[in-house]
DOLOSE-459197 format. One record per residue (C-alpha): residue number from 1; residue in one letter; chain; x, y, z. Coordinates in Angstrom, 1 decimal, decimal comma. Example, Ala and Ser with C-alpha at 12.3 -4.5 7.8 and 13.67 -1.06 7.14 Angstrom:
REM DOLOSE-459197
  tormar  mise  bake      c1      c2      c3
       1     A     A    12,3    -4,5     7,8
       2     S     A    13,7    -1,1     7,1
END
This chain:
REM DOLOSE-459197
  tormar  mise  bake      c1      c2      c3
       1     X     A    -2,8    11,9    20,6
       2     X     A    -3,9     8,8    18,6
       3     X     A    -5,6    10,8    16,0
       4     X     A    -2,2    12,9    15,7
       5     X     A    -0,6     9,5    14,4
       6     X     A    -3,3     9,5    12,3
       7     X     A    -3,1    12,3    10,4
       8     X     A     0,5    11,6    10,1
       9     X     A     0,2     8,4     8,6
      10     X     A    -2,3     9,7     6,2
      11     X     A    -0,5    12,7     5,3
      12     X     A     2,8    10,9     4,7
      13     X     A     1,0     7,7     3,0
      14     X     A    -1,1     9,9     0,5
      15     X     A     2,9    11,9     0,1
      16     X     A     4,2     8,6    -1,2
      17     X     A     1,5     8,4    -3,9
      18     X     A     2,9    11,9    -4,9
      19     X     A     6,3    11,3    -4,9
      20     X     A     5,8     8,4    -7,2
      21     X     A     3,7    10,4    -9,2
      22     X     A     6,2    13,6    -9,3
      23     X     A     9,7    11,8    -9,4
      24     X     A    10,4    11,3   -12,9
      25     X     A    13,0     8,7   -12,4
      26     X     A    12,7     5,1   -13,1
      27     X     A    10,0     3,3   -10,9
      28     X     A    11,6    -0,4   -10,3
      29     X     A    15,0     1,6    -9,4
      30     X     A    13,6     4,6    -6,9
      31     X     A    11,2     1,8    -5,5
      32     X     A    14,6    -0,1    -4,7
      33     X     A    16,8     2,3    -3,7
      34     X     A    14,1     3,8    -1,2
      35     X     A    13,9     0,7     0,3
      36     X     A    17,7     0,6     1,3
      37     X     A    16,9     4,8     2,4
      38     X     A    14,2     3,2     4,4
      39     X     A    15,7     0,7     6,2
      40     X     A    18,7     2,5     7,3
      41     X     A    16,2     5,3     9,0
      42     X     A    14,3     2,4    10,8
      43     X     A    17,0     0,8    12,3
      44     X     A    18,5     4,2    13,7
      45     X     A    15,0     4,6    15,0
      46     X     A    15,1     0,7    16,3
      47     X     A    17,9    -1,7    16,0
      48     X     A    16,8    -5,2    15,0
      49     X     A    16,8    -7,5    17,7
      50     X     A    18,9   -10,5    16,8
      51     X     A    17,9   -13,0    19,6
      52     X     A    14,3   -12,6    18,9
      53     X     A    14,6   -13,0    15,1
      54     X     A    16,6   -16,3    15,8
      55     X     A    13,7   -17,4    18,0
      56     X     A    11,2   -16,9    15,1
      57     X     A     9,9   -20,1    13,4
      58     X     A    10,9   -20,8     9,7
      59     X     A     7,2   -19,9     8,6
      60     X     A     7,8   -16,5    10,0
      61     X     A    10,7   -16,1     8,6
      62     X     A     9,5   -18,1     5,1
      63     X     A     6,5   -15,1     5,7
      64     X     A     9,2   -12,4     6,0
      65     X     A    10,8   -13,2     2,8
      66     X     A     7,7   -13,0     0,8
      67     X     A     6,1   -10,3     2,1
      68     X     A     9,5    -8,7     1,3
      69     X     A     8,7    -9,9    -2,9
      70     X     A     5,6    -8,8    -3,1
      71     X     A     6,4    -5,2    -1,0
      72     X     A     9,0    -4,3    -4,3
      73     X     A     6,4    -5,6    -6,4
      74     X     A     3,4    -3,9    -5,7
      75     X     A     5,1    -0,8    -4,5
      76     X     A     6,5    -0,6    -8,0
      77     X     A     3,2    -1,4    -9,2
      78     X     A     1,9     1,6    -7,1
      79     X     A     4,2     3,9    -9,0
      80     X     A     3,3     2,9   -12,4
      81     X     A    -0,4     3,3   -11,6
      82     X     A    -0,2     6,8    -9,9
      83     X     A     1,6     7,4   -13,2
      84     X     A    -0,8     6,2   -15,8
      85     X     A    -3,8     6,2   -13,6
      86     X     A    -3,5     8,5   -10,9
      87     X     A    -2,9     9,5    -7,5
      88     X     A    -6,6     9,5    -6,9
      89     X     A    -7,4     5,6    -7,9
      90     X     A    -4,2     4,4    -6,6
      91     X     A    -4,9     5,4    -3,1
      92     X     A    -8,6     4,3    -3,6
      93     X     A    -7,2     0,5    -5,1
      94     X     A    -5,1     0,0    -2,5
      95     X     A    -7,6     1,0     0,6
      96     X     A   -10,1    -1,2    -0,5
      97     X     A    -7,9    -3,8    -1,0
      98     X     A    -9,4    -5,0     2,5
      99     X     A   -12,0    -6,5     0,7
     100     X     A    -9,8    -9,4     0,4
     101     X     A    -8,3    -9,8     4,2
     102     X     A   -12,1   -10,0     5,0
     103     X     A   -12,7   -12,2     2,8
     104     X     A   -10,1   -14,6     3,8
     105     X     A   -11,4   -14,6     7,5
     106     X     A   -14,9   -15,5     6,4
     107     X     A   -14,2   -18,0     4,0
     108     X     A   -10,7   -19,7     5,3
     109     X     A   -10,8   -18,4     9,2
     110     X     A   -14,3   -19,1     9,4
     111     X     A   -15,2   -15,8    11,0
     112     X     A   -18,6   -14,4    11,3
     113     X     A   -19,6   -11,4     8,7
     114     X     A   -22,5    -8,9     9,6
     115     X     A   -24,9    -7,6     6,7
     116     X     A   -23,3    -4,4     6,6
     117     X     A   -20,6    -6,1     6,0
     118     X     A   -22,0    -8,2     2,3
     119     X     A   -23,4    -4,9     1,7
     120     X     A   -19,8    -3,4     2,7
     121     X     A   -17,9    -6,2    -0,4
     122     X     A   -20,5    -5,4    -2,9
     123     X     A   -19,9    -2,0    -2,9
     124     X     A   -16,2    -1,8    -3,1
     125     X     A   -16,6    -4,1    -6,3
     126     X     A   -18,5    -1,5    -7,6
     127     X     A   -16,8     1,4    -6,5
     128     X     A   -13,7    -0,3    -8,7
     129     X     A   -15,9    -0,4   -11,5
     130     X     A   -17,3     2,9   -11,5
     131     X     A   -14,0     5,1   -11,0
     132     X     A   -13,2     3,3   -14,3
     133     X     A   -15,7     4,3   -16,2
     134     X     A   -14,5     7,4   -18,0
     135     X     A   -11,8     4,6   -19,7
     136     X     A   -14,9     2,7   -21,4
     137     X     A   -16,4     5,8   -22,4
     138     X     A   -13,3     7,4   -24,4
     139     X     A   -11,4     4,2   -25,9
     140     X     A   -14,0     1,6   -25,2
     141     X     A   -13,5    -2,1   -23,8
     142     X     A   -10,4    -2,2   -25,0
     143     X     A    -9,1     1,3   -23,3
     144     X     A   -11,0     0,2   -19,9
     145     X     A    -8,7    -3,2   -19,9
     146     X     A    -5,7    -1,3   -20,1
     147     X     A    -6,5     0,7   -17,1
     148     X     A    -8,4    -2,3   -14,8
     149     X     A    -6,1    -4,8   -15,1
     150     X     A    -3,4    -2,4   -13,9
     151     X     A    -5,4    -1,5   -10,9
     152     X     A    -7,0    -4,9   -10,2
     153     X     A    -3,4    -6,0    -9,9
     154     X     A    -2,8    -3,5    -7,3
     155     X     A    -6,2    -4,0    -5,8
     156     X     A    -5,0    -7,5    -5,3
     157     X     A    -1,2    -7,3    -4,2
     158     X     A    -2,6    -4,9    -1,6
     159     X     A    -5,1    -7,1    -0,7
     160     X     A    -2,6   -10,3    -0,3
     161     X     A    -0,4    -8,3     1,9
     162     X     A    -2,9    -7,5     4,2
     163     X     A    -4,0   -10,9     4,5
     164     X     A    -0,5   -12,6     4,9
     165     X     A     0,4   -10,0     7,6
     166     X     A    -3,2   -11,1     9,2
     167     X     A    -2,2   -14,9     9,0
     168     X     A     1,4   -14,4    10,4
     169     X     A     1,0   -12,2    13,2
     170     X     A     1,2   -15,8    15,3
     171     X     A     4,6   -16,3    13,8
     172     X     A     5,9   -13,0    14,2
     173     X     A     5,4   -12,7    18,4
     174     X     A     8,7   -12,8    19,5
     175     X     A     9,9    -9,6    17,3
     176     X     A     9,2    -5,8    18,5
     177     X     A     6,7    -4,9    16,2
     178     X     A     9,2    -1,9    15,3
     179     X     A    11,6    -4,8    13,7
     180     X     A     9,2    -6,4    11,8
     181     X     A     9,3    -3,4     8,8
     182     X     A    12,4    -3,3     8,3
     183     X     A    13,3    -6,9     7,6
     184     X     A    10,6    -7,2     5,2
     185     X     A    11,5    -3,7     3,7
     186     X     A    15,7    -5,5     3,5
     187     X     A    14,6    -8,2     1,6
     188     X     A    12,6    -6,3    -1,1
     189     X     A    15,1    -4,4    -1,6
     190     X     A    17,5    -7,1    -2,1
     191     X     A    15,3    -8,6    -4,2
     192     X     A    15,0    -5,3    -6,2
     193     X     A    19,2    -5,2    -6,0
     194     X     A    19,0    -9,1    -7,4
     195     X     A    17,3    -8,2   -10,3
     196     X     A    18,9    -5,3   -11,5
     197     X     A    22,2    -7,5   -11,3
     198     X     A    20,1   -10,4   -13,4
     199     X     A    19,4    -7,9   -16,2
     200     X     A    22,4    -5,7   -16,1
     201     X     A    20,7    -2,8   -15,1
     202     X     A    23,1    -1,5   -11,9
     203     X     A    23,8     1,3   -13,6
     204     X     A    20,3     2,9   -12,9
     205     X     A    21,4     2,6    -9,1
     206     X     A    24,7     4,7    -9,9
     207     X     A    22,7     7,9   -10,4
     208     X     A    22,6    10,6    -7,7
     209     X     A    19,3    12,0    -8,6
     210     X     A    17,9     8,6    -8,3
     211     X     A    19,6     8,2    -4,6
     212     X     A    18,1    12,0    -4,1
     213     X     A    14,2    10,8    -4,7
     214     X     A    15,1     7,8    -3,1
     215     X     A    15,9     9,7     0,0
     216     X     A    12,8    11,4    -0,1
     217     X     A    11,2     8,4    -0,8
     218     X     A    12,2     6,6     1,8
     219     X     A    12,5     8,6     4,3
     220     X     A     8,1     9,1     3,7
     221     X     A     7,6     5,5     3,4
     222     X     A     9,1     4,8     6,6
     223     X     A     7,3     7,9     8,5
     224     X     A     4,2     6,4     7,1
     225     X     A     4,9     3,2     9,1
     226     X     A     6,0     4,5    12,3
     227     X     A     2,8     6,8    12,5
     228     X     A     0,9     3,5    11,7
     229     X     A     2,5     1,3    14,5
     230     X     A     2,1     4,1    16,7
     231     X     A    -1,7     4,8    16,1
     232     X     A    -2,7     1,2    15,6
     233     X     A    -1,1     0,8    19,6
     234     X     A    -2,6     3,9    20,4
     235     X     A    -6,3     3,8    19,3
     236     X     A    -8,4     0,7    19,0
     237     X     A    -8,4    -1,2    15,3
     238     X     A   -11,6    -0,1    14,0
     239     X     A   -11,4     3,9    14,9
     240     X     A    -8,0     3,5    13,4
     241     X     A    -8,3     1,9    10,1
     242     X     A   -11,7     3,5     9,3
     243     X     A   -10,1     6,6    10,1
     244     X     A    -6,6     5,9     8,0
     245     X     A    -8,4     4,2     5,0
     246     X     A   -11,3     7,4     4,7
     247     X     A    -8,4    10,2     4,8
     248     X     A    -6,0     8,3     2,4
     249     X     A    -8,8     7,9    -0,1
     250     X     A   -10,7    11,3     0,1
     251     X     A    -7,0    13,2     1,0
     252     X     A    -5,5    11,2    -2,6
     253     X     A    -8,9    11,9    -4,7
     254     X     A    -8,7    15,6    -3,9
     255     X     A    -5,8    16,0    -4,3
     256     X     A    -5,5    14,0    -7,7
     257     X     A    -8,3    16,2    -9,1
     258     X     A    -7,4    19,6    -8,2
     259     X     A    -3,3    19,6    -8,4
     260     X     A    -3,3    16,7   -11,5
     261     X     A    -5,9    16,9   -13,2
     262     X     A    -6,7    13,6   -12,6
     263     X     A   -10,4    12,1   -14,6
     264     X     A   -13,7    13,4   -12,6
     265     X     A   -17,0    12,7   -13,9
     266     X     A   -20,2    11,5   -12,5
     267     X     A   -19,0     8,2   -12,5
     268     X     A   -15,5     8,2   -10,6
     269     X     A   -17,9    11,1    -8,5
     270     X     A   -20,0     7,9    -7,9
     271     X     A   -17,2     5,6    -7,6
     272     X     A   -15,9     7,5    -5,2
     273     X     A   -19,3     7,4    -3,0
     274     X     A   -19,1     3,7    -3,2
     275     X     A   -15,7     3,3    -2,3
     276     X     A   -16,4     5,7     1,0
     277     X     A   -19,5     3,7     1,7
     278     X     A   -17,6     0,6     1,3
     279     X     A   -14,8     1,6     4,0
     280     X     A   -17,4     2,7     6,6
     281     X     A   -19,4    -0,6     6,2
     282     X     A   -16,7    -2,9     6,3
     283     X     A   -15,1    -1,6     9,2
     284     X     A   -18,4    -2,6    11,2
END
């Protein structure tokens, strides 16, 4: 049954890429909209457990909050680079975004790393690289900035998520891990809310066919996470997230290809490669 959750989670986590790329609504609003879609679902599913959310420290609740920025923010992000880049390279950015957890348990955790592992780093740099290519070889340096820094940022805001929700899984242990989602997922869309009010832009929250994708949205985003709580209790870490991270990337890169038309050449072919490579070794 583990792998079952599996499959769901990469089914409906390759599905938000999609939907981002297919919903041709405003990004920042459908990003926070879905949130408020996808908290109401989660607390139907569980309802937050007052008593242990007052017995969380204020770190945990300090982590909460920015967790809860940076999920509007790089989601958003997300969007805009499944737009412009594509479904296949935003899937691939944000799976080997664990380049950085790792590297914040070897250099500030102090935890051991395996050769695999070096060999694991230097290859997802590379794999970055390489499915970039085609951009230096039609507009030159100043075509392939446009698209890396875009993805580097997502690369990173991936990355940094991973890690905090590494560093404050001590902080969180007196919430269900089912109530832990949907706070964070409240306060980015508050956030979101907040700054639509700041620039005057509420209107774009007044449209039905934005609260329509939102819906669908939302209602994906927080399958995604209920297949990923379930199959992370269900099968042991590694299995799981070498499993997860291969199908989102190979499930996003076809389907980027062959239903958008998305870049291929022997580079992003290459790229690609690397980027598998990477996952596997890492995961050792």
């Amino acid at each position: 049954m583990g792998y079952a959750y599996v499959v769901g989670c990469v089914l409906t986590s390759t599905l938000l890429l999609v939907w981002l790329r297919l919903l041709r609504l405003p990004v920042f609003p459908l990003v926070t909209a879905n949130y408020f879609v996808a908290v109401l679902a989660a607390l139907i599913y569980k309802p937050l457990s007052w008593e242990a959310l007052l017995q969380t420290p204020p770190a945990g609740l300090a982590g909460l909050v920015v967790l809860g920025v940076l999920f509007v923010s790089v989601f958003s992000l997300t969007g805009r680079v499944s737009r412009e880049i594509g479904v296949g390279l935003a899937g691939m950015l944000s799976k080997l975004s664990l380049v950085i957890p790792i590297a914040f348990a070897v250099v500030i955790l102090r935890e051991p790393i395996s050769a695999r592992q070096e060999v694991g780093l230097f290859l997802a740099l590379a794999a970055i690289l390489l499915v970039h290519g085609p951009y230096l070889q039609e507009g030159g340096i100043r075509k392939l900035w446009q698209a890396l820094r875009w993805g580097l940022l997502l690369w990173l805001g991936n990355g940094i998520i991973d890690t905090l929700f590494k560093a404050l899984q001590p902080t969180w242990q007196s919430l269900p891990d089912e109530n832990i989602p949907p706070l964070i997922m409240g306060i980015a869309g508050l956030v979101g809310l907040a700054l639509h009010v700041s620039q005057k832009q509420l209107h774009h929250l007044r449209r039905p066919a934005l609260w329509a994708g939102a819906t669908l949205l939302g209602l994906t985003n927080i399958a995604s996470v209920v297949f990923y709580v379930k199959g992370l209790r269900s099968l042991p870490a590694v299995p799981f997230f070498l499993s997860l991270n291969l199908g989102i990337v190979l499930l996003a890169g076809v389907i980027g290809v062959v239903f958008f038309r998305e870049r291929f050449s022997w580079l992003v072919g290459l790229g690609y490669a690397a980027g598998v490579g990477a996952i596997v070794l890492l995961a050792g």
